[in-house]
Structure formats: structure tokens, C-alpha cells
C-alpha positions as CSV (number, residue, x, y, z in Angstrom):
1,X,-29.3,8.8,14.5
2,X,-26.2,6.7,13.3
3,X,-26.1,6.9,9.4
4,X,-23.8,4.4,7.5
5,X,-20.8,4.7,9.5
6,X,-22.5,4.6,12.8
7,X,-20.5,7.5,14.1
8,X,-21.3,8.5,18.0
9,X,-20.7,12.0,19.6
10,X,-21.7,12.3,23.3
11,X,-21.1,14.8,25.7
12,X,-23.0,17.6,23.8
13,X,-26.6,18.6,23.1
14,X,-28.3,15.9,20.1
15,X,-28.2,18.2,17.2
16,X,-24.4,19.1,17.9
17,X,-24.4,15.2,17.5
18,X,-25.9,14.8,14.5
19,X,-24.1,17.8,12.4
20,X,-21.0,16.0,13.5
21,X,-22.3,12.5,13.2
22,X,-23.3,13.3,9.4
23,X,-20.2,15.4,8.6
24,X,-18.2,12.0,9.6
25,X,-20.4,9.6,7.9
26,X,-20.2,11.8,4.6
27,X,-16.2,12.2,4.6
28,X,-15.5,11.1,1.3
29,X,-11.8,8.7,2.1
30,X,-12.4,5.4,0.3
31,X,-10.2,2.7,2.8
32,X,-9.5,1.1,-0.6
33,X,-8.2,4.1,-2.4
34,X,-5.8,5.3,0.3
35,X,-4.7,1.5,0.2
36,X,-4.1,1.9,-3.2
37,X,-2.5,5.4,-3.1
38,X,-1.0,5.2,-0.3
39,X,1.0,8.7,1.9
40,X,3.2,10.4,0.1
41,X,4.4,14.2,0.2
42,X,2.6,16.4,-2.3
43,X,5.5,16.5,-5.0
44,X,5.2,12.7,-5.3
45,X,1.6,13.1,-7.1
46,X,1.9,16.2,-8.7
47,X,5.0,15.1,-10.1
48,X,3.5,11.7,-11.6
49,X,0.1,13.5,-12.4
50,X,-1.0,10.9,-15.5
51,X,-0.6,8.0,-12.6
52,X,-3.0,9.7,-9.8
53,X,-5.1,12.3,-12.1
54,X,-8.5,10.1,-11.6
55,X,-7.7,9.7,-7.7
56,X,-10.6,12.3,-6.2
57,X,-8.9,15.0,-4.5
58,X,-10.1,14.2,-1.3
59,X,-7.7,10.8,-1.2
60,X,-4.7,12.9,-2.6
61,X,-5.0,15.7,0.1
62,X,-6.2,13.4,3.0
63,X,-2.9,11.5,1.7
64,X,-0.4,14.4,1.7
65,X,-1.7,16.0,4.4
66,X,-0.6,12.9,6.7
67,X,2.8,12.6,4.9
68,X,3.8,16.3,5.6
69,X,5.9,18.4,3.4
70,X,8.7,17.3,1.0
71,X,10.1,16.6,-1.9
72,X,10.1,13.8,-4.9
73,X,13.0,13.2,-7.5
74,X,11.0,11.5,-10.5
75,X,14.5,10.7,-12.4
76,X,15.7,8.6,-9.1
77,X,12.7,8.0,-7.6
78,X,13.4,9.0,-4.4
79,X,11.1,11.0,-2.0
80,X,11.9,12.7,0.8
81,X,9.7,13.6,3.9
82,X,10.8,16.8,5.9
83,X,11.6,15.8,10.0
84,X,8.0,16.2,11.0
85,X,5.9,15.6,14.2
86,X,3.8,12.5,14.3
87,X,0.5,13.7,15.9
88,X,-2.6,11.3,17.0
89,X,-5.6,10.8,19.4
90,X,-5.8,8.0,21.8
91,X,-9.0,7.3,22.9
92,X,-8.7,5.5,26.1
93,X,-11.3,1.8,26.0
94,X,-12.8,3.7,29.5
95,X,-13.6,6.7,27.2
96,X,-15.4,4.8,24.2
97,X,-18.9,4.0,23.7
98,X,-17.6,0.5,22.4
């Protein structure tokens, strides 16, 4: 069942496992292009649009989306965040298939 990214569900029923095994292995967030792009708040693109208009969508929102609100000054450059809170999942080595 693993496609290219060799994504693994357990604890549910095999075709639960492979809707969600394929909707992982088909997320379209290029390593390289967020890399290149980097997180920023949404003003910071929109606000340069000739530098990131051939960046796919995807990257962009996947990109603000971790950065959180804000704003960008393009005359000085400066961005700035809103006071956000950081949220992540820990996945415990005793709770991986790895």
C-alpha cells in the first residue's frame, strides 16, 4: 500500500489507511520550494507578488499558514508576525512504526 512517500496509518480499518496514505503521499509541498520561500505572513508575498507569482499556491499558503497573521512594510522591509501560539505533534519513538 505505501506509495512514494511510504506514509503508514495504523489503528483503523485498511481502506481508512489507504484514503489517508494517498491524500499524504499526494500533498503537493515541494521540501525545496518551501526552502526557497521560506514562512512568512501573508502580506510578505502579496506585497512582493512579481518575486513569488510562479510559486504554486500550495507552497505560499502551506507557508503563511505556519507564519500566522501579520503585516509587511515593503518600503522598510520589515515584517511583523502577530504573538501567536506555536502548535505541533510529538509522536513519541514508542508510538512509531519506525
Amino acid at each position: 500500500m505505501p506509495g512514494k512517500g511510504s506514509t503508514t496509518v495504523t489503528g483503523t480499518n485498511e481502506a481508512v489507511q489507504q484514503v489517508v496514505a494517498q491524500a499524504f503521499d499526494h500533498l503537493p509541498l515541494d521540501g525545496k520550494l518551501i526552502d526557497q520561500v521560506g514562512y512568512h505572513v501573508r502580506d510578505y508575498f502579496v506585497k512582493q507578488w512579481d518575486r513569488f507569482k510562479d510559486i504554486p499556491g500550495s507552497i505560499l499558503a502551506h507557508s503563511t499558514h505556519v507564519k500566522g497573521t501579520g503585516t509587511y512594510d515593503p518600503n522598510s522591509h520589515i515584517e511583523t508576525p502577530q504573538k501567536r501560539s506555536l502548535r505541533c505533534l510529538v509522536i513519541e519513538p514508542q508510538h512509531s512504526n519506525a
